[in-house]
N, C-alpha and C positions, 0 to 999 in steps of 0.2 A: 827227451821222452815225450812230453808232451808240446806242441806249441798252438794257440788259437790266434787266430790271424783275422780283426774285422767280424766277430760274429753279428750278428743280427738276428734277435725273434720277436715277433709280433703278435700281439690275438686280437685278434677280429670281434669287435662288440658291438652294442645298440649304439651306443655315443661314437664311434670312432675307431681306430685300429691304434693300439697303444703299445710303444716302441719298449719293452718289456727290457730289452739287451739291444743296445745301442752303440754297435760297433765296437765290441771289447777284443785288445789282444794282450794275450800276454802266456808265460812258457813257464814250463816245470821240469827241474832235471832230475835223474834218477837218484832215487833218497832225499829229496829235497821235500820240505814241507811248507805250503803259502798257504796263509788265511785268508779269505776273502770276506772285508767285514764293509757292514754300512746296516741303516734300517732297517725293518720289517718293509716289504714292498721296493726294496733298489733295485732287484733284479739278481740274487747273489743266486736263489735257489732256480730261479729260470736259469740261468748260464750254464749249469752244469747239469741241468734235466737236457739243456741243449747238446750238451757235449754226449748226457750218453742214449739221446734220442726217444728220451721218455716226456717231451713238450705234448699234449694232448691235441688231437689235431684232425677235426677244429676245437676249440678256437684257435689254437696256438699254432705257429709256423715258423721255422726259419728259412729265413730269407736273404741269407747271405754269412759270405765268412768260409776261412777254413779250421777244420780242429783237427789238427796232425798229432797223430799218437803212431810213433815209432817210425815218423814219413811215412802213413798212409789214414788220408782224409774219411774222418767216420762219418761225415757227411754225407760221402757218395758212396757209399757201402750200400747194400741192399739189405733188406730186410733179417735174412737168416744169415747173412756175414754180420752185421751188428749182434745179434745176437748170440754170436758163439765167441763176442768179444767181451761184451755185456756179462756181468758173475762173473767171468772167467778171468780173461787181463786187466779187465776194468773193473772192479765191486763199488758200491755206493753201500753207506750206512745211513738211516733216513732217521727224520728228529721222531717221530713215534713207532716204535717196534710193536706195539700193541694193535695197530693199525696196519703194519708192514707182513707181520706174520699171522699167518693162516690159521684160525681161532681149531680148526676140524681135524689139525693134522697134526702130530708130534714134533717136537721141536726137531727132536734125531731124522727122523722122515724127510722133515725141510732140509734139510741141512745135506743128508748124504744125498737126498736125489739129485743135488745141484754136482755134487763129485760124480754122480753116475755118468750122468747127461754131457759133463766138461769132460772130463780125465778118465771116461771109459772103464769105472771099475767096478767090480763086482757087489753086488747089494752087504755080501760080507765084508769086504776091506771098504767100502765106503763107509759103514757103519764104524767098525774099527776106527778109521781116519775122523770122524765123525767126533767120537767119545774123547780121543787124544786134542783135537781143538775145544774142545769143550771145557778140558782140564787147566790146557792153554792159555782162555781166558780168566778162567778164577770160580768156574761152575762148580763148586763142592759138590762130590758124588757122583761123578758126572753120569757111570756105570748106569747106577737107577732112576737119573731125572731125563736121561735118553730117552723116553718112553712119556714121559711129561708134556701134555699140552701147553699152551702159551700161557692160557690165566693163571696157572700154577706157579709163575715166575716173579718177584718185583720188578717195578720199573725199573732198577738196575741190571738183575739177571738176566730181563728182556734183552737190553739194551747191549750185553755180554754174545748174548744169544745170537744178534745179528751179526757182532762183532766177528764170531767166529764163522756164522754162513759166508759171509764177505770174505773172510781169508780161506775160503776153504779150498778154492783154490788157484791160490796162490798167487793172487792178483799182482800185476805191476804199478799198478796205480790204484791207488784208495780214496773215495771223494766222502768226505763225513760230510754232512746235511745236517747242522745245527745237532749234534746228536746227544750232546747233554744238559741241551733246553729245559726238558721235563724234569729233571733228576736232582736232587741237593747236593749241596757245593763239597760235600765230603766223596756223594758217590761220584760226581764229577771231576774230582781229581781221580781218582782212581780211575773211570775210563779214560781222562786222557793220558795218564801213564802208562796201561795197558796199552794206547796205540803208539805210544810214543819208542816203549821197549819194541814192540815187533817190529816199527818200522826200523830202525836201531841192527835187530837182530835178519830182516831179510833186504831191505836195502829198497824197497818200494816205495814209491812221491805217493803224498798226501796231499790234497786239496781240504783243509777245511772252512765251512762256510759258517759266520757266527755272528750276531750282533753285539756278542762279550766279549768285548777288549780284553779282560780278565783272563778270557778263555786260551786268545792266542798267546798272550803274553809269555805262556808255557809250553807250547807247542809248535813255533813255526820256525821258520827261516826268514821267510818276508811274506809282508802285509799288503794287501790289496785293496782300499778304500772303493767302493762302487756309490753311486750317489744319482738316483735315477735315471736307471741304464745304462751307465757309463762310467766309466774308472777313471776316479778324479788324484788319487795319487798311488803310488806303490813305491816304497822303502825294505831294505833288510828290515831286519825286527828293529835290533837295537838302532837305527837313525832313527825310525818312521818316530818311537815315543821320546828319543834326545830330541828331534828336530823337523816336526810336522810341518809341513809347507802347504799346504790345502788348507784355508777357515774351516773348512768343514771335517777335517782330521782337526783343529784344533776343539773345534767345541765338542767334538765327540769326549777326545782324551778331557780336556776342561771338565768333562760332567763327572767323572769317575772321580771318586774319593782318594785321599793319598796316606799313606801310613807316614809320610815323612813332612806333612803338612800342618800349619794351624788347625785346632779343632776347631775352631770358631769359623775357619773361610767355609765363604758361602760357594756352591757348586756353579759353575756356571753352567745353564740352560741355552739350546741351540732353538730361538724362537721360532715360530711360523709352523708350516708345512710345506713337506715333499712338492712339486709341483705336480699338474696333471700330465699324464702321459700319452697325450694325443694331441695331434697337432701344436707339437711344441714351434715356438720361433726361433731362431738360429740366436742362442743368447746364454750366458752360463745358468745352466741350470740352479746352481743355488743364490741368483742374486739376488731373489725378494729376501732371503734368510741371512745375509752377508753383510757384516759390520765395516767389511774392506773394501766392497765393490765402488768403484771407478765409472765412466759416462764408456768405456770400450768394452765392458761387462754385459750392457743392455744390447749390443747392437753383434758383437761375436760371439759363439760359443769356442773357449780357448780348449785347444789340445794337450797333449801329454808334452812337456818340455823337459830336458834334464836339468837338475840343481844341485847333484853332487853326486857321486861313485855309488851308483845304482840306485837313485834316487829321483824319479820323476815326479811329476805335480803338474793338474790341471789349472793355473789359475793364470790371469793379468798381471798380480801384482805380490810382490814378498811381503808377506803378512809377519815377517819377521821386523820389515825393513820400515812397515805404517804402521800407523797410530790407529785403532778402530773407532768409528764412532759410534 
């Protein structure tokens, strides 16, 4: 369904032009769901603004790469071919709905004008189709909150709210953008159930993009570690937390609490910071923060290598196989 091949985005600033997406590839098949996790700042939410050509520009640009969705590169689409793919085969859910949706217009309004515009239909049966997604997601009432502005809603109903413009129609691919950041851990299980059943019940790949481990743990298929600008490992679900092979997927997992652990152990912390993202040297990016790293760390930046049945990792060395210091 989907495959991205080498992307690269960049933005242009006062200090330098800073490699935001740094040559990532990797593919999605139909019904399949991949988390994309790492930091605030790794580049998880650039990569798929790049994918569906909403990088702001300037500053932002890409500058290489393909992103093959169905064999045909949305990269070189033109502006109104992106666009009638954009909502329609493609929807994006974004981390604030509050900010996503149009404070002037009714939720119903938003919502059907995107069914008028895609799927050609009359301002009556858009609305109709409109109320029927609404119900869909869990909108009590949906009949009379049709009519309902956005501040009228909680941050979960929001949050519901786009859920439903997104599938409205009938997207093949679903990209979620951290989308239950804002929301408490109760209403956040309930949106990721809510996506987890539709994907379930129509058979469309999900991208979700998250810095809650937590998050994917219940929603994906495989995991995508990103680690400034670049994808430093990607596993199924269940290898990636049996058998993290990246330091930097272990100290992620490391810091999260464990229901089946000492209360007493102490969390492990992944020290330092991110590097800068301009004018990097050819070298792994996380070796100032690396209890592992090696004298062939400083001087390579290592690639995606295989280490088991769908299981790649960026690094020199099996961080299974040494002793950190």
């Amino acid at each position: 369904m989907l495959e991205v091949k080498e992307l690269r985005t960049i933005f242009s600033t006062d200090e330098g032009v800073v490699n935001a997406v740094n040559g990532i590839s990797y593919s999605l098949q139909a019904g399949e769901a991949v988390g994309i996790v790492g930091e605030s700042g790794c580049g998880k939410s650039v990569s798929v603004l790049s994918i569906m050509g909403l990088v702001p520009n300037p500053p932002g640009k890409v500058i290489g790469g393909e992103v093959l969705f169905q064999g045909e590169d949305l990269l070189k689409l033109s502006p109104p071919d992106l666009r009638s793919i954009r909502g329609n085969r493609v929807a994006m859910i974004f981390q604030d709905p509050l900010t996503s949706l149009n404070p002037v217009l009714t939720i119903g309004r938003q919502i059907s004008e995107a069914i008028q515009l895609h799927k050609g239909r009359s301002e009556k049966k858009a609305a109709q189709h409109t109320i029927e997604l609404l119900k869909m997601v869990g909108i009590p009432d949906a009949e009379s909150r049709f009519g309902d502005y956005p501040h009228r809603f909680s941050g979960g109903m929001r949050q519901r709210v786009m859920i439903a413009m997104a599938l409205s129609c009938d997207p093949e691919l679903l990209i979620a953008d951290e989308p239950t950041t804002a929301l408490d851990v109760t209403i956040q299980a309930q949106i990721i159930d809510l996506v987890k059943r539709i994907r379930d019940e129509t058979g469309m790949g999900v991208i979700w993009i998250t810095h809650d481990l937590g998050v994917v743990a219940g929603c994906v298929d495989k995991v995508i570690v990103m680690y400034a600008g670049q994808i430093v490992e990607t596993a199924s679900l269940k290898e990636f937390y049996a058998n993290p092979r990246h330091p930097y997927s272990i100290g992620l997992l490391g810091s999260l609490p464990r229901l089946d652990s000492d209360t007493h152990e102490k969390l492990i912390s992944i020290e330092g910071m991110p590097p800068r993202l301009i004018d990097m040297p050819d070298q792994c990016p996380f070796l100032t923060r690396c209890t592992f790293a090696v004298e062939k760390c400083s001087v390579e930046n290592p690639t995606l290598k295989t280490v088991g049945a769908n299981h790649q990792t960026a690094c020199w060395v099996d961080p299974t196989q040494e002793e950190a210091r």
